[in-house]
C-alpha positions in Angstrom: -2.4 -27.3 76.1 -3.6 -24.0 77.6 -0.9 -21.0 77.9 2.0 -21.1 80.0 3.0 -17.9 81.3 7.0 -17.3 82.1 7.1 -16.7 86.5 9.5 -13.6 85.8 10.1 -11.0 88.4 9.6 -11.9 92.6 7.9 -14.6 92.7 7.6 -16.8 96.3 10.2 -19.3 94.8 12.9 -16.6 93.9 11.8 -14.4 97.1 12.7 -17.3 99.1 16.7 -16.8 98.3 17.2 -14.9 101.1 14.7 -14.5 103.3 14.7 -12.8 106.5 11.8 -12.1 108.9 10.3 -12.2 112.1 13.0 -13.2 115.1 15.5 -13.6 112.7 14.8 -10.3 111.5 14.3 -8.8 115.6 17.9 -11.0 116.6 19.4 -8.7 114.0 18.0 -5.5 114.8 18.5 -5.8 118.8 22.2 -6.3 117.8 22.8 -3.7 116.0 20.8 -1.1 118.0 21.1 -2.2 122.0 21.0 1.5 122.9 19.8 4.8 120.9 23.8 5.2 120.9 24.6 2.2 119.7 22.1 3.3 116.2 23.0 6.4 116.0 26.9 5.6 115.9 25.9 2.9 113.0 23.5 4.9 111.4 23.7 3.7 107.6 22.0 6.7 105.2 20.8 4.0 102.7 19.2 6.3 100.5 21.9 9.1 100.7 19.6 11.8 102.5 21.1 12.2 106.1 22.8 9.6 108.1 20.6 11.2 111.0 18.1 8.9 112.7 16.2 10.2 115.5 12.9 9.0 116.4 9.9 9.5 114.4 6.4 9.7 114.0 3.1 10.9 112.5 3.7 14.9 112.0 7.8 14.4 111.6 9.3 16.0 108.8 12.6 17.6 107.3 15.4 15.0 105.8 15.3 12.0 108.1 11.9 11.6 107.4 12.6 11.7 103.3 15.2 9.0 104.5 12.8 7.1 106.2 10.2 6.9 103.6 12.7 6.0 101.2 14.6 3.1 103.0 10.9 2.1 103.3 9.8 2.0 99.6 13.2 0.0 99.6 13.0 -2.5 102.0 9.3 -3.5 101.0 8.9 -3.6 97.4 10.5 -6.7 97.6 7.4 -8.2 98.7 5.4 -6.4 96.9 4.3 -3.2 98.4 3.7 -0.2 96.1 6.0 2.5 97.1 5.0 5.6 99.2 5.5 9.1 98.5 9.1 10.1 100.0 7.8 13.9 100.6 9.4 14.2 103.8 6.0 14.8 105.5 5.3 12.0 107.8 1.5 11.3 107.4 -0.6 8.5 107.5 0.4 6.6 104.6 4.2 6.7 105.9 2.5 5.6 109.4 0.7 2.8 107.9 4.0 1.5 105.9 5.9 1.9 109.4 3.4 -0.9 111.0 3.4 -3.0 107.9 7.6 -3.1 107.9 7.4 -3.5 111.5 5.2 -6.5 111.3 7.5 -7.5 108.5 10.4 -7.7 110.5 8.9 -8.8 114.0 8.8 -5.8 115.6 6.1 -4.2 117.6 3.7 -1.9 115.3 3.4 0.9 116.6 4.3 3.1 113.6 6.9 5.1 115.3 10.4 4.9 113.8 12.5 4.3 117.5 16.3 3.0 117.2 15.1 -0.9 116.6 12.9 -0.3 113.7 16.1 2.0 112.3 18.1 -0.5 112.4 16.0 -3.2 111.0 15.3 -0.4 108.2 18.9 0.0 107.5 19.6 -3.3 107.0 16.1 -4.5 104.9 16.7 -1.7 102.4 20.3 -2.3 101.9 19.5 -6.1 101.0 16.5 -7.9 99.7 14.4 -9.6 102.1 10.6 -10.7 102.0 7.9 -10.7 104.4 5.4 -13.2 105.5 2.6 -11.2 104.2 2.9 -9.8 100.4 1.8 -6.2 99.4 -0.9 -4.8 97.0 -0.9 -2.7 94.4 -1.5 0.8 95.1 -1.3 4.7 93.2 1.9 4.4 91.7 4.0 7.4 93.8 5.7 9.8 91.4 8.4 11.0 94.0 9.8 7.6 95.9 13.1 8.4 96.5 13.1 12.5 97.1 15.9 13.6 95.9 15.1 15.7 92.8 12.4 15.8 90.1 14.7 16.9 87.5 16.1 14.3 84.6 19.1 15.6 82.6 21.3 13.0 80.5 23.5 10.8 82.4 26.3 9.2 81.6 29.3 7.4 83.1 31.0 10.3 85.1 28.1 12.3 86.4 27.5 12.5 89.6 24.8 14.5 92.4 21.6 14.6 93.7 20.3 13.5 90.4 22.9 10.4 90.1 21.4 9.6 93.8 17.8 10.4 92.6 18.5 7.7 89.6 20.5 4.7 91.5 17.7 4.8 94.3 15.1 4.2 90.8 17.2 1.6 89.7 17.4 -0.1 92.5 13.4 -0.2 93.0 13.2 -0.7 89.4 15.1 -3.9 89.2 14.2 -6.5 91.0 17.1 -7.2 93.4 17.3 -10.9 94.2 18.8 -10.6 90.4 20.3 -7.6 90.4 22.0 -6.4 93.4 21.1 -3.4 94.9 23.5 -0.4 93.8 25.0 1.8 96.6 23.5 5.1 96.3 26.7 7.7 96.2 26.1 9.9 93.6 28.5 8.4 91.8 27.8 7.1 88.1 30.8 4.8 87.8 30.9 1.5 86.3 28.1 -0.1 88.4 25.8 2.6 87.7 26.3 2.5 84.3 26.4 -1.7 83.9 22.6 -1.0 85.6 21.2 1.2 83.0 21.9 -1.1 80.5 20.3 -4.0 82.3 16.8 -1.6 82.8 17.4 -0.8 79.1 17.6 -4.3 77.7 14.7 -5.3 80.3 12.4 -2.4 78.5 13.6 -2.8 75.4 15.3 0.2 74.6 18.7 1.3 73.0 21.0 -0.6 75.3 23.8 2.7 75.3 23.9 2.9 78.7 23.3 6.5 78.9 20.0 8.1 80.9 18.0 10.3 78.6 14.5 10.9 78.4 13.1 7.4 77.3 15.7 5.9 79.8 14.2 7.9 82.2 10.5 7.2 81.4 10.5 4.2 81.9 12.7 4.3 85.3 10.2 6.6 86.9 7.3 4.0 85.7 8.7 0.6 87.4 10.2 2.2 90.2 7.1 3.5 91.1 5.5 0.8 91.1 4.9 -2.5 92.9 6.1 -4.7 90.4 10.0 -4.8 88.9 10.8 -4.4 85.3 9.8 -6.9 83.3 10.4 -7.7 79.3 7.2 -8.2 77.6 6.8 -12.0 76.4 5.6 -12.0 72.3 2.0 -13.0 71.8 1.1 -15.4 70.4 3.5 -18.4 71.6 2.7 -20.6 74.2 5.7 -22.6 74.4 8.5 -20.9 77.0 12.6 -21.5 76.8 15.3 -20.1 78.4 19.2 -20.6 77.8 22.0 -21.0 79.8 25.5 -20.9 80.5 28.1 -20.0 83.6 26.5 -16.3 84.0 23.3 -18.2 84.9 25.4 -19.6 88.0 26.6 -16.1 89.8 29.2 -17.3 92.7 28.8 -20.6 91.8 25.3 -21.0 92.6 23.4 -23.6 91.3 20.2 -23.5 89.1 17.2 -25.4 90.3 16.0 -26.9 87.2 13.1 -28.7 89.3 12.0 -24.8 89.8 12.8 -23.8 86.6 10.4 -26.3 84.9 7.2 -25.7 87.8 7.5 -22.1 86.0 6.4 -23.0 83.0 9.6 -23.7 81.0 9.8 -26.4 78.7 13.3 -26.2 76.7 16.1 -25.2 77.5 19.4 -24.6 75.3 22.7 -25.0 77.6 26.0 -23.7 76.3 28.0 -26.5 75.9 31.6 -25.4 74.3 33.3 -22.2 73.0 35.7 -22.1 70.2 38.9 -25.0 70.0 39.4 -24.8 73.8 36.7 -24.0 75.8 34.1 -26.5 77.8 31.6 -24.5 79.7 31.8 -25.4 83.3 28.3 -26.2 84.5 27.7 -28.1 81.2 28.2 -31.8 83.1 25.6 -30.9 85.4 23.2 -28.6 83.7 22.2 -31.0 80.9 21.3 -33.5 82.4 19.6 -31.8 86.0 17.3 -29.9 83.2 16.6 -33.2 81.1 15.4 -34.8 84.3 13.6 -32.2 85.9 11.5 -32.8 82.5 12.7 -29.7 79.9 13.5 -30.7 76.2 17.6 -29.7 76.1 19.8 -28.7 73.5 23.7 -28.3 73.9 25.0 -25.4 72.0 28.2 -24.1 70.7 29.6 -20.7 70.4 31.7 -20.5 67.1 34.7 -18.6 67.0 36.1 -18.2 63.6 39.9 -16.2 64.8 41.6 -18.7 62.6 41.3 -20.5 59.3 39.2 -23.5 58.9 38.6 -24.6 62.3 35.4 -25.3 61.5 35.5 -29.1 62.2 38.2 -29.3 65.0 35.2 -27.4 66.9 32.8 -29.6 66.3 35.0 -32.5 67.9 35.3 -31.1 70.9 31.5 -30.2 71.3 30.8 -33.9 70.3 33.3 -34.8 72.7 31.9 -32.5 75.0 28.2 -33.5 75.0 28.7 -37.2 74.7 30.1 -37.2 77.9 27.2 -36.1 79.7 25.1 -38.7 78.0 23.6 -37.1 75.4 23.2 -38.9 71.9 20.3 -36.4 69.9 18.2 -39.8 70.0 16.9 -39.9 73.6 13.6 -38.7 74.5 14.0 -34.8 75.5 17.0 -34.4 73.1 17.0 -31.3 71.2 18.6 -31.0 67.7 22.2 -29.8 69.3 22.3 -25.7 68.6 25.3 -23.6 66.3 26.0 -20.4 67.8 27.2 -18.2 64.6 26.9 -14.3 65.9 29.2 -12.0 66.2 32.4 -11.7 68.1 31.9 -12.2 72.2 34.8 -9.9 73.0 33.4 -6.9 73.2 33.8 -5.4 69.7 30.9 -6.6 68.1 33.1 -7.6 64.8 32.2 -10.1 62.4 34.7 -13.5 63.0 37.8 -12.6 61.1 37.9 -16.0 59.7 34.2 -16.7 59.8 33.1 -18.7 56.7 30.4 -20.3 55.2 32.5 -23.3 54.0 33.9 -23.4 57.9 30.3 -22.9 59.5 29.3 -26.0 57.1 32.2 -27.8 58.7 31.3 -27.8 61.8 27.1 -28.5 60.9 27.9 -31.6 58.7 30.2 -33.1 60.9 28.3 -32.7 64.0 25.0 -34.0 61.8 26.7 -36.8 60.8 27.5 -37.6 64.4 24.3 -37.2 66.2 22.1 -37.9 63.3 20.3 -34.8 63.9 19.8 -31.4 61.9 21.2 -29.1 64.0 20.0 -25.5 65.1 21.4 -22.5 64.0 21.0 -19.5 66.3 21.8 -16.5 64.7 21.0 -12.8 63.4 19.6 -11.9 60.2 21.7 -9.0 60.7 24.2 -11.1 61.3 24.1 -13.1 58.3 23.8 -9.6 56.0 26.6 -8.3 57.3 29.7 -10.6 57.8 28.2 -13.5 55.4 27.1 -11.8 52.8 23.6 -12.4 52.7 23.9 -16.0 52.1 21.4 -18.5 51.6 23.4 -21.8 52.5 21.9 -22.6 55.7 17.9 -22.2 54.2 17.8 -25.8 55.2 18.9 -25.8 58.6 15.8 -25.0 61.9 16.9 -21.4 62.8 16.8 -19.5 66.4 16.7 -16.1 66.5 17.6 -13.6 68.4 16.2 -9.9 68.4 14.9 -8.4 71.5 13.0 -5.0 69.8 9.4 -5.4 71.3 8.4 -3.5 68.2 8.0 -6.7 66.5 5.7 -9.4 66.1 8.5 -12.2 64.9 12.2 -12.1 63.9 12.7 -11.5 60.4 13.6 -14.2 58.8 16.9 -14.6 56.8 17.4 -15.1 53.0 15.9 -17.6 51.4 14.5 -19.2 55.0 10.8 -19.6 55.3 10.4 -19.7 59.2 12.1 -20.1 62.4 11.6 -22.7 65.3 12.7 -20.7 67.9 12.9 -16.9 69.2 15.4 -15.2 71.8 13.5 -12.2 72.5 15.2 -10.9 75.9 18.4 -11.0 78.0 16.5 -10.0 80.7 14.2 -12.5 81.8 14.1 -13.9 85.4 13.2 -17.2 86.4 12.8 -19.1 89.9 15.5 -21.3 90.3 18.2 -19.2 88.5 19.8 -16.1 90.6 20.7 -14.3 87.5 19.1 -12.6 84.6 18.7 -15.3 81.5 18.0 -14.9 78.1 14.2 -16.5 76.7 13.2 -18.1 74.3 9.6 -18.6 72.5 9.0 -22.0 70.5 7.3 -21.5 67.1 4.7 -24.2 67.6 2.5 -25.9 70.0 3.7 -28.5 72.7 3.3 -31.1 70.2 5.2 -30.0 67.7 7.9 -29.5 70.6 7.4 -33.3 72.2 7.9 -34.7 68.5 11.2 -32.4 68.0 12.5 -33.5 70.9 12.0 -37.4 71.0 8.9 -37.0 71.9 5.9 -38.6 71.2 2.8 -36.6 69.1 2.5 -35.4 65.8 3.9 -31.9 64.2 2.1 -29.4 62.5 3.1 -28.9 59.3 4.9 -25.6 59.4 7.0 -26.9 62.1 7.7 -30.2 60.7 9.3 -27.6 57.9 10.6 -25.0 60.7 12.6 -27.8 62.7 13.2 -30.0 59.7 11.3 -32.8 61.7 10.0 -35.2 58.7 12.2 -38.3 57.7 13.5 -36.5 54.9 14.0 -33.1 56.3 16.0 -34.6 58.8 18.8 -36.2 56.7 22.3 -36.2 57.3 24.7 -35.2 54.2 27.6 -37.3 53.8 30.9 -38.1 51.3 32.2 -40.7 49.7 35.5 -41.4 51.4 35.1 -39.4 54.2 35.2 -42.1 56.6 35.3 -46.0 56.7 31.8 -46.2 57.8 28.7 -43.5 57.4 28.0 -43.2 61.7 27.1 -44.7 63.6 23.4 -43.6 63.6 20.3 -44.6 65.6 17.3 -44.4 63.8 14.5 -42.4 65.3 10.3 -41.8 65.5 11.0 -39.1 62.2 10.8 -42.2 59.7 10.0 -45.8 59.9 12.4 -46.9 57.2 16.3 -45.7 56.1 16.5 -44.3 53.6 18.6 -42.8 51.0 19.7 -40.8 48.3 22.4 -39.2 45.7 22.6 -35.5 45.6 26.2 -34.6 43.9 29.4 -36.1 42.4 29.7 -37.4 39.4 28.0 -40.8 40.1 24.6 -41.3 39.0 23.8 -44.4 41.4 25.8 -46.2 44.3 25.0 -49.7 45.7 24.1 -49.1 49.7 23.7 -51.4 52.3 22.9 -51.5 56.1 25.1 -52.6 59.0 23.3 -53.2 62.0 25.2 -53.1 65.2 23.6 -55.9 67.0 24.5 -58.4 63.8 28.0 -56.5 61.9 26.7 -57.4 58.5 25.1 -55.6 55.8 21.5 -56.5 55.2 21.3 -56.3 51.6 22.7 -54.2 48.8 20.2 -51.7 47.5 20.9 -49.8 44.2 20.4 -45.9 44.9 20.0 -42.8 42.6 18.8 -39.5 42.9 16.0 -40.2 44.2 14.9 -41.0 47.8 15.3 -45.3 48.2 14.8 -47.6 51.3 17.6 -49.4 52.1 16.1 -51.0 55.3 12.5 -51.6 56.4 10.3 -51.3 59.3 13.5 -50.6 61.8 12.8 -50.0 65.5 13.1 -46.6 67.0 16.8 -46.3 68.7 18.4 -49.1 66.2 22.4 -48.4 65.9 23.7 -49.2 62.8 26.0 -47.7 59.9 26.2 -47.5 56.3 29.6 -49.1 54.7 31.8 -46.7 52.9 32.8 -48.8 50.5 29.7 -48.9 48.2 30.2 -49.5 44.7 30.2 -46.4 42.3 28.3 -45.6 38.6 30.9 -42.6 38.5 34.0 -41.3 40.2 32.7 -39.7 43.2 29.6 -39.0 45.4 27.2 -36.8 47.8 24.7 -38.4 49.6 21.8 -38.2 51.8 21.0 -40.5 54.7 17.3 -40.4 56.4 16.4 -42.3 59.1 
């Protein structure tokens, strides 16, 4: 399968949010500007130059022309125009841009600035909206907001020309069907300073929230051009993912999945549940929207460790949780479901005050007991350094990383793990069908590797096969004597064609297993099993419910065992 490329940025399917052109565009304008009174009394100084507006045209200069040619690099980048220079001489090129708005929002082109194009002006740079007819790309303009050349630090608390001079770059920086377009005050307060550290995530750069050189380098690159930031996709990795939860739904707004997938994406990982008591809200309908739009899903759960040993009580509500929207790990497009284990989400960035390894391992063995599935772990090498003491217990386990420095070439890998399946590289990706910024994902494999870990059919390479713990064996589920009455249920899936199993620890040497089929209640036969891998049924069908009794007879006083199926 050739490359797919992630649509980020404006394309025609996210431009089409809010669009607003031709008569709709001239009903607008002719209402807000019946007379030259009437727009000069609601005269809106978008860019924060002069709320003056008289009438312009080739030869005009002074501050309402700086105005003008800002509002203009404003209202069309949207669709794709390259900004103009805002030098407050009114020349050709501002001329030209005049028509091209006007024919944009319906007016006639003349290319002088009168009280209807104004209007139309003030309210098409205050807002995105797209025109019929995209832009080009052009000499990217140095000065396209004219208030000042100068860059000193800023921080939260600032405020000027040069605060004006940097919200105008943000806001032609960052494309604003995502990110709403900042008002230009001078003022860096909260908003100002929540934008920075969008732009600096999107360019990959020390996410601090403060506007110093680099910050600035790379503002006064993407504003000036005709494209929006965008984070740069690794190389090498032509499988695209994204992951969501309820800050991929701003208002309440719903993703188009069906959009989503026509991009290019073709997994997804959808937050599921947080903690003991918390069931993400768009979980019922995401899942299964993106299974059937045709995207490999995963539910995931964010572990919180702020009290001992929850580890398991967790895991029941996300099995709870994702059962009910019909997932089972054994359907075609079903994921291994994903374990969040990262730091703390409340602001801090502590490690989990009761985080554990034995708690983590909790919640993976009894949620791989229940869906008969290896799960994910997304997680940090960092992470696992720092509050988990570089362990090596989860070497077995497919991993997703996250690190978003585009210095690198892959996430480094944690003790004692040989490879990842997948990487989070950005929080600041943008995809049609979602009105918010997401974070993506990279699949460490080819399509086929994906199709088989997901249900699919086609065969694995073998790197992935030991990435995503895809063969029979690598997809076993661990289990205990006495744990429960009955080991599942399971359903056996396209990994092996037999079940099989195995003892790994206790004191017994060998157990006597048999297989319970759901459709006839009665074991099959009774299979003596040691430490090494036995079949304990033959030739099963693909999707075949069935347990393995409790009760087997012990050579010893106690057993750990694998199941593969």
């Amino acid at each position: 399968m050739g490359r797919r490329t992630l649509l980020r940025g404006l394309t025609l399917a996210v431009a089409a949010v809010l669009p607003l052109y031709g008569p709709t565009a001239v009903h607008a304008a002719q209402t807000a500007t019946a007379t030259t009174a009437t727009a000069a009394a609601t005269a809106v100084a978008v860019c924060g130059h002069t709320g003056e507006q008289p009438t312009l045209r080739q030869g005009s200069t002074g501050d309402p022309t700086v105005e003008a040619q800002c509002e203009l690099d404003l209202a069309t980048k949207p669709s794709r125009y390259t900004p103009i220079a805002a030098d407050g001489s009114f020349g050709p090129a501002t001329e030209t841009r005049v028509k091209e708005f006007q024919a944009c929002a319906g007016l006639s082109a003349d290319g002088v600035l009168g009280p209807q194009t104004w209007a139309a002006l003030n309210t098409w740079a205050a807002a995105p909206h797209t025109c019929p007819t995209q832009g080009t790309s052009a000499t990217a303009q140095a000065a396209v907001c004219g208030h000042t050349d100068t860059r000193p630090t800023l921080r939260k608390g600032a405020n000027g020309v040069e605060v004006k001079e940097l919200q105008c770059r943000l806001n032609l920086a960052m494309e604003p069907f995502h990110y709403p377009p900042l008002t230009i005050d001078g003022d860096f307060g909260g908003g100002t300073e929540g934008r920075v550290v969008e732009l600096q995530h999107c360019a990959g750069l020390s996410a601090d929230g403060v506007v110093g050189p680099n910050t600035w380098a790379k503002l006064a690159d993407w504003s000036g051009r005709n494209t929006y930031c965008t984070p740069p996709r690794p190389a090498g990795y032509p499988v695209d993912g994204l992951d969501t939860a309820k800050y991929q739904h701003p208002g309440g707004a719903p993703i188009d999945w069906k959009a989503v997938r026509a991009s290019g994406v073709e997994f997804a990982t959808i937050k599921a549940t947080r903690g003991l008591n918390v069931t993400d809200e768009y979980l019922a309908t995401d899942l299964p929207a993106a299974r059937a739009a045709g995207l490999a899903v995963a539910p995931y759960h964010f572990y919180t460790g702020t009290a001992a040993d929850t580890g398991g009580a967790q895991a029941d509500r996300f099995i709870a949780a994702v059962r009910a929207t019909g997932y089972t790990g054994q359907r075609a497009g079903d994921l291994p479901p994903v374990f969040d284990l990262e730091r703390m989400d409340d602001g801090t960035g502590r490690c989990p005050t009761y985080g554990t390894v034995a708690d983590a391992k909790a919640w993976l063995d009894k949620v791989e007991a229940a869906f008969g599935r290896t799960p994910v772990i997304y997680t940090q090498k960092s992470f696992l350094d720092d509050c988990l003491g570089s362990t090596t217990a989860f070497a077995r386990y497919p991993l997703q990383l996250a690190d978003y420095r585009q210095s690198i070439t892959q996430p480094p890998l944690p003790n004692g793990s040989t490879t990842w399946a997948m990487w989070q590289y950005t929080d600041a990706a943008l995809f049609p069908g979602i009105k918010a910024p997401a974070t993506a994902d990279v699949f460490n494999g080819t399509q086929a590797d994906l199709d088989r870990l997901a249900n699919r059919t086609g065969t694995a390479t073998a790197s992935v096969v030991a990435a995503a713990a895809t063969t029979c064996y690598g997809g076993a589920v661990t289990v205990r004597y006495g744990d429960v009455l009955d080991f599942g249920p399971y359903w056996t899936t396209s990994r092996c064609t037999d079940i099989n199993m195995r003892v790994t620890g206790g004191t017994a040497d060998y157990v006597n297993a048999c297989v319970k089929f759901a459709k006839t209640g009665t074991c099959n036969r009774w299979t003596k099993v040691g430490r090494s891998w036995t079949t304990i049924a033959t030739d099963v069908l693909d999707g075949t419910k069935f347990t393995v009794p409790n009760g087997v007879p012990l050579e010893g006083d106690d057993a750990v065992m694998q199941i593969a199926f």
